[in-house]
Structure formats: structure tokens, C-alpha cells
C-alpha positions as CSV (number, residue, x, y, z in Angstrom):
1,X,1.6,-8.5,7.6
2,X,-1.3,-6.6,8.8
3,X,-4.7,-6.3,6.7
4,X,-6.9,-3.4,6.8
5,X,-10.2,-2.8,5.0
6,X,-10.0,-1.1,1.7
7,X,-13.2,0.1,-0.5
8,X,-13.0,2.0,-3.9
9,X,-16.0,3.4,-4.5
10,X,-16.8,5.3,-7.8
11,X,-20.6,6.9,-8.4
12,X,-21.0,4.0,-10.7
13,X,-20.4,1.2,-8.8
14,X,-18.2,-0.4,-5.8
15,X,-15.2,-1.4,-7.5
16,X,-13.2,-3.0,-4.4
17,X,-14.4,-4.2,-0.9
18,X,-12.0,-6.5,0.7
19,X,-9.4,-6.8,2.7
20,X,-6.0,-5.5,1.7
21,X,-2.0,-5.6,2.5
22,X,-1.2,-2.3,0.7
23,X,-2.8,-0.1,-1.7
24,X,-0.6,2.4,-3.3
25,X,-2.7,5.6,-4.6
26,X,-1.8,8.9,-6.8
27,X,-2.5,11.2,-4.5
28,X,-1.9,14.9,-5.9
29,X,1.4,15.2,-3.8
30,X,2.7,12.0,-5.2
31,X,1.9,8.5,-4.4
32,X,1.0,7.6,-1.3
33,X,1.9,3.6,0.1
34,X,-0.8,3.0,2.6
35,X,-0.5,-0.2,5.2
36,X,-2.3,-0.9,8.3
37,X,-2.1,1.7,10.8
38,X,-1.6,4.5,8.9
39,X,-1.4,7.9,10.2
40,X,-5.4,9.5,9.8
41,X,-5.2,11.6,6.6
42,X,-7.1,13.0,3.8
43,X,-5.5,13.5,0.5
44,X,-7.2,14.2,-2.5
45,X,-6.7,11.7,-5.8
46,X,-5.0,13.0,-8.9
47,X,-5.6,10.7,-12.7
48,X,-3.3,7.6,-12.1
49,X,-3.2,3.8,-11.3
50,X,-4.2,2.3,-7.9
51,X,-2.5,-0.6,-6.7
52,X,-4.4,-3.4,-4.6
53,X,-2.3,-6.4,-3.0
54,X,-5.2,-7.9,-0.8
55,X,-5.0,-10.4,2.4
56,X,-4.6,-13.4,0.0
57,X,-1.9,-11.9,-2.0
58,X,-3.3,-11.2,-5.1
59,X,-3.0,-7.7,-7.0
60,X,-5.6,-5.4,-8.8
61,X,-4.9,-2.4,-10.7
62,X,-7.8,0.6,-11.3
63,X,-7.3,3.5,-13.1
64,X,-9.0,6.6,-11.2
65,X,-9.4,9.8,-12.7
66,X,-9.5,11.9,-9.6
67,X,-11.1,12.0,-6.5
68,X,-10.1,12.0,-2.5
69,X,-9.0,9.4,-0.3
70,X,-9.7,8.7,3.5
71,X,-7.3,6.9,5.3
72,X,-7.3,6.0,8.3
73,X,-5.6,3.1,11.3
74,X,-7.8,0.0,10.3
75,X,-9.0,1.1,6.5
76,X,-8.7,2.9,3.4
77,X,-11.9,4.0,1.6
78,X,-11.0,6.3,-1.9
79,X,-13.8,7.9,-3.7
80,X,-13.4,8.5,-7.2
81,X,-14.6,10.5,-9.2
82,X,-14.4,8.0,-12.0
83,X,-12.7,4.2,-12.2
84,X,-12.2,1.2,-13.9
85,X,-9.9,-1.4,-13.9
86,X,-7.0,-1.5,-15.7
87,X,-7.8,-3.9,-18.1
88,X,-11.0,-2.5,-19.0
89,X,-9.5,1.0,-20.1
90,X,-9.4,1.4,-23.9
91,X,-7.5,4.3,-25.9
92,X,-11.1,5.3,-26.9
93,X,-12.1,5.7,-23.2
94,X,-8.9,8.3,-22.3
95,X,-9.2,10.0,-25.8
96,X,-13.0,10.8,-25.2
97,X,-11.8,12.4,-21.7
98,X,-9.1,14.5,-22.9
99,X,-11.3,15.7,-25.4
100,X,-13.9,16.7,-23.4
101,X,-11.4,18.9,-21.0
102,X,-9.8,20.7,-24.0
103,X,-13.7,21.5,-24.8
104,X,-13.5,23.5,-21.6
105,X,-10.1,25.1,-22.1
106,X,-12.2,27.9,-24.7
107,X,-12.8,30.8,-22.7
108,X,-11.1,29.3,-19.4
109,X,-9.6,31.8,-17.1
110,X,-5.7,32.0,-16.3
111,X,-5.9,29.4,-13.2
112,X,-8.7,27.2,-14.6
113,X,-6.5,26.9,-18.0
114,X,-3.3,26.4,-16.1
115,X,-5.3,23.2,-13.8
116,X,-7.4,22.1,-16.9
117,X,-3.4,21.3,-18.9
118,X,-2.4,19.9,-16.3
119,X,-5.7,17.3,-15.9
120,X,-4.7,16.7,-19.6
121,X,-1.1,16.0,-18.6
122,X,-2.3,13.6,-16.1
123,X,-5.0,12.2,-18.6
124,X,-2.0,11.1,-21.1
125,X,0.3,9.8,-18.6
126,X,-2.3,7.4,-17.4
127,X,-2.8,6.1,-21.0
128,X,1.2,6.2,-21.6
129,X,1.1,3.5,-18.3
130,X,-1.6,1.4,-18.6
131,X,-2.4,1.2,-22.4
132,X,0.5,-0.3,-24.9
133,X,1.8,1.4,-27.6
């Protein structure tokens, strides 16, 4: 199988560099399987797990919480707004988040309100996934 260069990059740190197999991302139309020689595209990133099988076969899982991803023949670079990996993410980490959105709903316009829920709907979903009961 083909390798291609993947990098997921948050404004905290570089979270991945390496090369990968397939990365599987939540893109805002639904998830997105991306492989070597993929079709040039831009998608933007919606609060979900990535999946990272790299050249040597292992797998990593990050949760993003939004961002965009560029994807192109030979390499995969996803800019997030905010990630960590899996097993780093706490109930405390997702609570604080949602929290801080339903601050914003309070005086929110119509369309803002309506993409602020759903955020919040993607926020608990994530934490349904990735964090046990």
C-alpha cells in the first residue's frame, strides 16, 4: 500500500509528522478516508476522532475540535483548531468546552444559536466515543 505524508498540526504543538497508509478525518460532510493519491481537496474539520494507520502499521487516534484539512496526491496536512490524543482527553477537558459555547449561546442570533447547538452536539458525541461511561 502507498504511504503519503500526513501532519496534524494544532496552534499548540505538532501532534503527527510521519508517514501514513490512511487517515480517516470528520470532515463537516461526514468522514472522509484519505489514501495516497487522493483527489486535491479542501474540507473543513468538524469535533470528532482522527484516525492514523502509519507506514509501519501502527494506529493513533486524536480528538480535533474543528479545523480544515488539505489534502492533496502525496500528503495530508489538517489544521486544527484544537487536538489531543485520545487518551489524553478527560470528561473535565470536553465539559469545560461545552461550557464555554453555551456561555456564548446568551444573546446569540438565530444562525449563530442554531451552529453554536450544533458544536455542542458535536462536543458530546466526541465524549460519547472516546471517553467510557
Amino acid at each position: 500500500m502507498a504511504d503519503f505524508n500526513f501532519e496534524l498540526v494544532s496552534p499548540e504543538r505538532l501532534l503527527v509528522s510521519e508517514k501514513a497508509t490512511e487517515v480517516v478525518i470528520p470532515a463537516t460532510e461526514g468522514e472522509m478516508t484519505v489514501m495516497a493519491n487522493h483527489a486535491p481537496t479542501m474540507t473543513t474539520v468538524k469535533p470528532g476522532v482522527v484516525t492514523v494507520k502509519t507506514a509501519d502499521g501502527k494506529i493513533e487516534r486524536f480528538a480535533v475540535f474543528g479545523g480544515f484539512a488539505d489534502i492533496l496526491p502525496t500528503g495530508c496536512t489538517l489544521l486544527a483548531e484544537s487536538a489531543v490524543h485520545v487518551d489524553e482527553l478527560d470528561r473535565s477537558i470536553l465539559e469545560n468546552r461545552i461550557d464555554s459555547v453555551r456561555a456564548e449561546l446568551d444573546g446569540a442570533g438565530d444562525e449563530k444559536k442554531t451552529r453554536l447547538e450544533q458544536f455542542i452536539a458535536e462536543l458530546t458525541k466526541l465524549g460519547e466515543v472516546v471517553i467510557p461511561a
